[in-house]
Legacy VTK file of the C-alpha trace (Angstrom):
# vtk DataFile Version 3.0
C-alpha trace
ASCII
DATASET POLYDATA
POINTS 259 float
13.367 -7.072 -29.908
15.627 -8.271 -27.327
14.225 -8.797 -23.588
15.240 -7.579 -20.591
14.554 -9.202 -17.165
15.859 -7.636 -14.048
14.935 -6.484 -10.412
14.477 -2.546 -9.457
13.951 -1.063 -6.487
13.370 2.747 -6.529
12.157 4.825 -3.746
9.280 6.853 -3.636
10.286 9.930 -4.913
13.014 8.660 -7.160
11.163 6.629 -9.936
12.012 8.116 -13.407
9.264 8.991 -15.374
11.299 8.202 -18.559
10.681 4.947 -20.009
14.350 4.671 -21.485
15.974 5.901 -17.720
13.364 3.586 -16.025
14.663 0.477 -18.051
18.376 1.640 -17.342
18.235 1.750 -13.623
16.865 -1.729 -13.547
20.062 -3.316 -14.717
22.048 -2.538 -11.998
19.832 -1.858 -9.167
20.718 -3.005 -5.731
18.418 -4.779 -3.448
16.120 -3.191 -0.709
17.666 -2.548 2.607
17.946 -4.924 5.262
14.455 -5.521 6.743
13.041 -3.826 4.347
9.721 -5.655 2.825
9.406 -5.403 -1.180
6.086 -5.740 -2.986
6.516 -7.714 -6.187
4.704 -5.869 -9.078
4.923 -7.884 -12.425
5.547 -4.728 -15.136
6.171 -5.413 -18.578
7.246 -2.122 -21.254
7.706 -1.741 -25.183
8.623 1.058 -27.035
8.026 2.670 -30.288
7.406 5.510 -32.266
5.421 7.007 -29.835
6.394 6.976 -27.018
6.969 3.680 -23.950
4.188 1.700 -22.727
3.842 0.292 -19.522
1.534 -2.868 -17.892
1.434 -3.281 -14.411
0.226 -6.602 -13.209
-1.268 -7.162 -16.866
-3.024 -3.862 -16.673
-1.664 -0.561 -18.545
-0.833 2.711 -16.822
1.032 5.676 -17.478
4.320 6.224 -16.134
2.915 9.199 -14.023
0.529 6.622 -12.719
3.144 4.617 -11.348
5.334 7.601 -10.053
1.978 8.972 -8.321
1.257 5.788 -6.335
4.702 5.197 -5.074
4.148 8.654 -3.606
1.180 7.782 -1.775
2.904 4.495 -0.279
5.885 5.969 0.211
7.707 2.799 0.624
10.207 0.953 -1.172
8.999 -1.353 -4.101
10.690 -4.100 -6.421
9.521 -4.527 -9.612
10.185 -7.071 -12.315
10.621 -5.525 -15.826
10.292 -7.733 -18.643
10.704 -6.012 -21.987
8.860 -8.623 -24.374
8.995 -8.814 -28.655
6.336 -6.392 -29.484
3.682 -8.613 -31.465
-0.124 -6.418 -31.802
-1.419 -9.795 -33.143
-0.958 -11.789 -30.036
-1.925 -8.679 -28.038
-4.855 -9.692 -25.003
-6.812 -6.891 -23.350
-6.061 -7.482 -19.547
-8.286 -7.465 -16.528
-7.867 -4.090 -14.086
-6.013 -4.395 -10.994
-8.722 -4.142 -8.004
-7.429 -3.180 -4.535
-9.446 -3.056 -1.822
-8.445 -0.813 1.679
-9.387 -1.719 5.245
-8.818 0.717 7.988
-9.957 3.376 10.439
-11.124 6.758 10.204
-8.311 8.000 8.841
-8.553 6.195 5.888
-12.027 6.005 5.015
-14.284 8.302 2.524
-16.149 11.060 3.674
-18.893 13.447 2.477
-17.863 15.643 -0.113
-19.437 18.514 1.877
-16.843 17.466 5.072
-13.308 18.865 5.461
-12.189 15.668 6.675
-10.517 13.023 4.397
-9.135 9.620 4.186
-6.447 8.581 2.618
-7.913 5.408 1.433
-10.764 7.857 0.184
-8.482 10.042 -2.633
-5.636 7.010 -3.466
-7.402 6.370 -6.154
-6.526 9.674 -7.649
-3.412 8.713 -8.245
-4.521 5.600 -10.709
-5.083 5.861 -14.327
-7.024 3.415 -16.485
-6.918 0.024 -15.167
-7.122 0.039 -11.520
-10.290 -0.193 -9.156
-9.901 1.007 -5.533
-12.736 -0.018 -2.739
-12.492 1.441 -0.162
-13.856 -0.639 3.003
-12.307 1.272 5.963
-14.829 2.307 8.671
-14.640 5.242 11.489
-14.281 4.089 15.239
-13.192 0.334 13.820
-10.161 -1.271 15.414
-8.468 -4.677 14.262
-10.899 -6.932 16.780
-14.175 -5.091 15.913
-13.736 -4.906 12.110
-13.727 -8.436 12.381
-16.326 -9.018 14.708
-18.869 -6.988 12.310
-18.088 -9.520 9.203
-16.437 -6.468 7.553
-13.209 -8.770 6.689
-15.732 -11.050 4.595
-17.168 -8.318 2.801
-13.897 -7.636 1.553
-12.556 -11.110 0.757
-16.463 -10.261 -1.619
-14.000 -8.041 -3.340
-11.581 -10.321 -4.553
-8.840 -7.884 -4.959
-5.914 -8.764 -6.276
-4.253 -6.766 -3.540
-5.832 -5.303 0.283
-4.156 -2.454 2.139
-4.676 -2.887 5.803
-4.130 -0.156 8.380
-5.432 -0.275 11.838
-3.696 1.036 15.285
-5.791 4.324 16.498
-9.249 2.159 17.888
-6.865 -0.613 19.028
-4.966 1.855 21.197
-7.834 3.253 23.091
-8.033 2.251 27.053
-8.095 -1.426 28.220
-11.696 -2.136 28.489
-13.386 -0.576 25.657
-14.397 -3.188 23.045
-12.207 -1.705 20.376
-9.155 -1.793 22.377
-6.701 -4.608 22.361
-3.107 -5.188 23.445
-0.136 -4.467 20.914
1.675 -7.894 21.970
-0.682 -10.066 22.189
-4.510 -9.573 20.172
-3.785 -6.813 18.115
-0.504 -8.930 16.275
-3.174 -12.001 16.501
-5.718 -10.061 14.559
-3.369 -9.229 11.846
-2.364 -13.248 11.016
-6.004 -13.515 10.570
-6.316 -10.664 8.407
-2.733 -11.769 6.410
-3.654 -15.684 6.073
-7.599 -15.100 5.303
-6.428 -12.909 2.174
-3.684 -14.897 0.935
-5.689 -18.250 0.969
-8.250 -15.670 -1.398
-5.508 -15.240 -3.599
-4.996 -11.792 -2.526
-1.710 -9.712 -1.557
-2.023 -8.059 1.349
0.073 -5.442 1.978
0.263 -3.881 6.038
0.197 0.058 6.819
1.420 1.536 10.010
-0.946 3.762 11.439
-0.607 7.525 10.461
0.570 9.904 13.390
-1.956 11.884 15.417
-1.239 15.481 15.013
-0.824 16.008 18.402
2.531 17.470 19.799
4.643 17.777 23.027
7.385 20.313 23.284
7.601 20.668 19.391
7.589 16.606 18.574
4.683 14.533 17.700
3.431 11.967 20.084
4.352 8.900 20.009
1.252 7.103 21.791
0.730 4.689 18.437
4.395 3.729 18.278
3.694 0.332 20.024
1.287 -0.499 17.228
3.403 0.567 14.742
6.018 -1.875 16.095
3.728 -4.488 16.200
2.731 -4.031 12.464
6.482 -4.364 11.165
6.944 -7.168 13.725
4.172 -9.518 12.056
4.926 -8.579 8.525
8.507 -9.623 9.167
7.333 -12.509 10.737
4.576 -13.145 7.950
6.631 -12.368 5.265
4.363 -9.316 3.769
5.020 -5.515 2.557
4.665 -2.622 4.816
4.046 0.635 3.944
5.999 2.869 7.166
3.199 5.787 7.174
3.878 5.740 10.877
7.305 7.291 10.247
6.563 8.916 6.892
3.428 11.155 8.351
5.841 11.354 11.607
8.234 13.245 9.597
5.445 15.533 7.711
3.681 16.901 10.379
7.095 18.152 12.003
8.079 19.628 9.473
4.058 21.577 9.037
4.480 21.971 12.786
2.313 23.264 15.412
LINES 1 260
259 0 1 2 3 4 5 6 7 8 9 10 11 12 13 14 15 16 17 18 19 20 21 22 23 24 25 26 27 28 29 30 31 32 33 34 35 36 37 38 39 40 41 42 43 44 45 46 47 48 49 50 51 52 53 54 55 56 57 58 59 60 61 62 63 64 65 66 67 68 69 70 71 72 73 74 75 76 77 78 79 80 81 82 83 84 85 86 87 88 89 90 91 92 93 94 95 96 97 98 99 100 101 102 103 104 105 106 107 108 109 110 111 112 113 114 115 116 117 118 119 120 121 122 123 124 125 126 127 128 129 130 131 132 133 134 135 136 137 138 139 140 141 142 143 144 145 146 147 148 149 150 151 152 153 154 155 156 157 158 159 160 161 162 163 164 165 166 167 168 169 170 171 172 173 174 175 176 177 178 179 180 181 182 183 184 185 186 187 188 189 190 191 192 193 194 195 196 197 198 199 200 201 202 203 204 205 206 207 208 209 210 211 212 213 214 215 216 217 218 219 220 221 222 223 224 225 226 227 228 229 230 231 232 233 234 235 236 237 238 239 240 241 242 243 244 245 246 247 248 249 250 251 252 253 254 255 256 257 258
């Protein structure tokens, strides 16, 4: 069987769920857009009789799967497909892909009994076989704070093989209160932490702008967290790591819901 290597970058809501279309778009695929971060998946697919199979980082999902989490991201991603010689005798079972989130309130679990919840809390849902999500984040925690409790060590405990890390709504509250800190200056600081701790774990970490309040003035949303947001896509240019724009993506929602 002949092999295919190439780059693909797809957009959220344009992945094909067709194995044979999937494999086409990756010849001629253009790059991401300037500035624009790309998370390296390693995905390898065969095809037969019945049907196309598909391993993401050595683990095998369903082509829904993968459609499903770009969704929740919402972000652009590059993959690598590599369409190996089918051979069941050299075939390995491969470990699961563990992620582990950090974040605020608005991304960890809740009761099932509450009306509230996080998005780190139903990600998961859109994984198949082969992936484990822990989900670390913790209500009223801020970049400085979530540190300061030894929560950052619990997850490198984890070792994921990548850690989604969204902070921004604690960190914004008034100078003074122990959570807060200053866009510029801590807040940026605690992220290199967070970014070089993981990496020298092994892990991927991948940065998330903090999700819009749904408050509104005059028929927009606010825009109190946009510093934050900045700051985020500052250090992961700067670092050299994705970032997943929910800032702008959950922006554009909640206008749309409205009021």
């Amino acid at each position: 069987m002949r092999t295919v290597l190439a780059s693909l970058v797809v957009f959220a809501t344009v992945l094909c769920a067709s194995g044979a279309n999937l494999f086409a778009k990756a010849v001629n695929a253009p790059d991401p857009p300037q500035g624009c971060a790309a998370l390296r998946l390693a995905v390898s697919g065969s095809r037969n009789s019945q049907g196309t199979k598909v391993i993401v980082n050595g683990a095998p999902v369903g082509l829904p799967a993968i459609n499903r989490v770009q969704e929740v991201l919402h972000e652009y991603v590059r993959l690598e497909l590599d369409e190996p010689a089918a051979d069941p005798a050299k075939a390995v079972e491969s470990p699961a892909i563990r992620i582990v989130i950090l974040g605020d309130s608005t991304v960890s679990n809740y009761p099932a009994n509450s009306p509230l919840r996080g998005w780190g809390q139903v990600i998961g849902e859109g994984f198949k076989k082969g992936v484990t999500v822990r989900n670390l984040a913790a209500s009223g925690r801020s970049t400085k704070t979530f540190l300061a409790e030894g929560r950052l060590k619990s997850a490198l405990k984890e070792h994921a093989d990548f850690a989604l890390i969204q902070f921004g709504h604690n960190d914004s509250h008034g100078k003074g209160r122990p959570e807060a800190t200053d866009p510029e200056t801590d807040f940026k600081a605690n992220l290199r932490t967070y970014i070089d701790t993981f990496r020298e774990a092994g892990t991927q970490p991948i940065l998330v702008t903090p999700m819009h309040r749904r408050r509104f003035q005059e028929g927009k949303v606010t825009k109190e967290l946009k510093p934050y947001a900045d700051a985020i896509k500052a250090v992961a240019l700067e670092k050299d790591v994705p970032v997943v724009d929910l800032y702008t993506s959950s922006g554009t929602l909640f206008e749309t819901l409205g009021e």
